[in-house]
C-alpha positions in Angstrom: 0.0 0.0 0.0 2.7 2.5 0.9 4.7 1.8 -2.4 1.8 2.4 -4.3 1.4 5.8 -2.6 5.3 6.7 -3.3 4.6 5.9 -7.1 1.5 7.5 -7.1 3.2 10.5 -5.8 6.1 10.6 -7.9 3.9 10.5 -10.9 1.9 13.3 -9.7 4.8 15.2 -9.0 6.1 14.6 -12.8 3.1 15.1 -14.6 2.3 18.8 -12.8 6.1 19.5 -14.0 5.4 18.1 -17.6 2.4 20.3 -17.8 4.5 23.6 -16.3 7.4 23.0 -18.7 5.0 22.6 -21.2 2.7 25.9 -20.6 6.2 27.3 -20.6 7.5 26.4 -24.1 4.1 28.1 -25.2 3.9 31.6 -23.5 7.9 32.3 -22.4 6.8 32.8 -19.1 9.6 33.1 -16.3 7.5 31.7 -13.5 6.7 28.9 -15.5 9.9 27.9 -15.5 11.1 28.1 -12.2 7.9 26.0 -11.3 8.7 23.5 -13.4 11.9 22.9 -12.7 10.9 23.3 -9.1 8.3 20.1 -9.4 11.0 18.1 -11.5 13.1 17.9 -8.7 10.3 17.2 -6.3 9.4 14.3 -8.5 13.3 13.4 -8.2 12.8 13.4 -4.3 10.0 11.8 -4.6 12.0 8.9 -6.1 14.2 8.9 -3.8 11.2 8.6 -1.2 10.3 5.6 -2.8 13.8 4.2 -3.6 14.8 4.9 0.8 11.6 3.7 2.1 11.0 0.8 -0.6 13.9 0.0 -2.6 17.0 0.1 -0.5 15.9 -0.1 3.1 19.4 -1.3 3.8 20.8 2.4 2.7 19.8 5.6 4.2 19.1 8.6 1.8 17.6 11.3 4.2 20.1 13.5 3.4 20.1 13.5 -0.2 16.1 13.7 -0.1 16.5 16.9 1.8 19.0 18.4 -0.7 16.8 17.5 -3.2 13.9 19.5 -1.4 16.0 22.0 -0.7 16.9 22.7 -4.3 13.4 22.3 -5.2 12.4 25.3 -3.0 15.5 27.4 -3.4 14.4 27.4 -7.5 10.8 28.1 -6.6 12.0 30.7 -4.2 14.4 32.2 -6.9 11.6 32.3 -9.4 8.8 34.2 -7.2 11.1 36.6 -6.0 13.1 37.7 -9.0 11.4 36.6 -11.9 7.3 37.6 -11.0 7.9 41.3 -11.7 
């Protein structure tokens, strides 16, 4: 049940960034953009979500999920601050 979750997340995750990147390549909006990329790395966490919790119990990668979080929101952050004008 869980797995299915994870998977269910991650595809979420890649199909809202699909979608951005997409509505991007037609207007040329900035924010677009920085959303995008923002959810493509979520749905990279997400992976690695399912790959710690599922995959490799054995390994631990907490910190590498939270880098990947981090990087996630330090591109949305970049894009609402300097790019929404």
């Amino acid at each position: 049940m869980n797995s299915t979750v994870y998977v269910l997340t991650c595809l979420t995750t890649l199909l809202c960034a699909v979608l951005l990147l997409k509505g991007y390549a037609q207007s040329r909006r900035k924010l677009l953009l920085w959303s995008g990329l923002c959810f493509a790395v979520l749905t990279i966490s997400n992976g690695l979500v399912f790959a710690d919790l599922v995959v490799y119990r054995s390994i631990d990668l907490f910190t590498y999920r939270l880098v990947a979080e981090a990087l996630a929101m330090v591109l949305l952050l970049y894009g609402l601050i300097w790019e929404s004008q």
